[in-house]
C-alpha positions as CSV (number, residue, x, y, z in Angstrom):
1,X,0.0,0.0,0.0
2,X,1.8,3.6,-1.3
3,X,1.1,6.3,1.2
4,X,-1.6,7.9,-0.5
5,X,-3.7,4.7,-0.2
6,X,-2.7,4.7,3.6
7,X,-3.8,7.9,4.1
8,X,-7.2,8.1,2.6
9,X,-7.9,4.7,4.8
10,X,-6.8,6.1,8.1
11,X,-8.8,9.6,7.1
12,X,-12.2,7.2,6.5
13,X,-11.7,5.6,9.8
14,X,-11.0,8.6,11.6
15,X,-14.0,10.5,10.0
16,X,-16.5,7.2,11.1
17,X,-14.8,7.1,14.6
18,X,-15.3,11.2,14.7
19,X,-19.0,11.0,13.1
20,X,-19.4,8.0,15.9
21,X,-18.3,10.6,19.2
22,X,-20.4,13.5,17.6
23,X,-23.3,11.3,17.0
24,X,-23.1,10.1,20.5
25,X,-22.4,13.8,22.3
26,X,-25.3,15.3,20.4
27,X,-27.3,12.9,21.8
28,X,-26.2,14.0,25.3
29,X,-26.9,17.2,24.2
30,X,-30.6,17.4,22.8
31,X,-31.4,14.9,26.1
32,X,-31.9,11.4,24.4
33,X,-33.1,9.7,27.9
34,X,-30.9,6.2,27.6
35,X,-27.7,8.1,26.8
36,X,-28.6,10.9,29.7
37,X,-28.6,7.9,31.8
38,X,-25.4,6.6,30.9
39,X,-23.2,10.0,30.9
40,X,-19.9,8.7,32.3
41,X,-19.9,5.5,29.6
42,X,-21.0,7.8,26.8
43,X,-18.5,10.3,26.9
44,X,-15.9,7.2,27.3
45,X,-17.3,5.2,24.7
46,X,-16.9,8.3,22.8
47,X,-13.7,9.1,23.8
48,X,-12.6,5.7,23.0
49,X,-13.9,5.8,19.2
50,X,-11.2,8.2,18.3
51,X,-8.8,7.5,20.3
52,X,-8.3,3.5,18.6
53,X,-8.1,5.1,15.5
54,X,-5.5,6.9,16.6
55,X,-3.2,4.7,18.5
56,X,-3.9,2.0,15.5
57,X,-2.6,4.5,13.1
58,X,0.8,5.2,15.5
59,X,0.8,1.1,15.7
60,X,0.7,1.4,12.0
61,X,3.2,3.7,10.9
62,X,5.7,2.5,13.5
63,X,5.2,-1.1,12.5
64,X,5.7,0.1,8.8
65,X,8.7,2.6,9.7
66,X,10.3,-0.6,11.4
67,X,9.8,-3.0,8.5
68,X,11.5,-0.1,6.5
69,X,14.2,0.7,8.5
70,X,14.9,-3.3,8.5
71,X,14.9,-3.5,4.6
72,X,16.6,-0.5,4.0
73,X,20.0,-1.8,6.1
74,X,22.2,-3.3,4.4
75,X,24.3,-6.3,5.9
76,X,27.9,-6.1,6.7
77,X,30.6,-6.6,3.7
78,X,32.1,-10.0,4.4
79,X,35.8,-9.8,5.7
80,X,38.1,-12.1,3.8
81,X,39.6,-13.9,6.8
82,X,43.7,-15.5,6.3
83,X,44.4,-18.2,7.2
84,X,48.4,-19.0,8.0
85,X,49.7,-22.0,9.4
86,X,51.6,-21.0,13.4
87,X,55.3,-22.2,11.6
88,X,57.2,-23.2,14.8
């Protein structure tokens, strides 16, 4: 996947996972009784939405920058080792 590609997916998951915490706060705020009744859990729940998307994105890119980093170093030129016979 190039970055572009990468991008746009995070950017759809964050907008669902934002759309998802608005939804749910709005309904706090216009007094929707079961989520009036649940205040602490909303506001988590909400909380929690976008906060996944983020820390799956970090997970992402570090995961990525690592396999990179690995590819991208290149082994050690082999030393030519001598081998001469101890003459006693």
């Amino acid at each position: 996947m190039n970055v572009g590609g990468w991008l746009k997916a995070r950017s759809v998951e964050l907008g669902a996972s934002l759309c998802t915490a608005a939804v749910l706060i709005a309904g706090l705020a216009i007094g929707v009784p079961f989520l009036r009744a649940r205040i602490p859990e909303t506001i988590l729940y909400s909380f929690c939405c976008v906060s996944a998307v983020l820390l799956r994105a970090a997970i992402d890119l570090a995961v990525r920058g690592t396999a990179f980093a690995a590819r991208s170093v290149r082994p050690a030129p082999q030393v030519a080792t001598r081998l001469e016979p101890s003459g006693a």
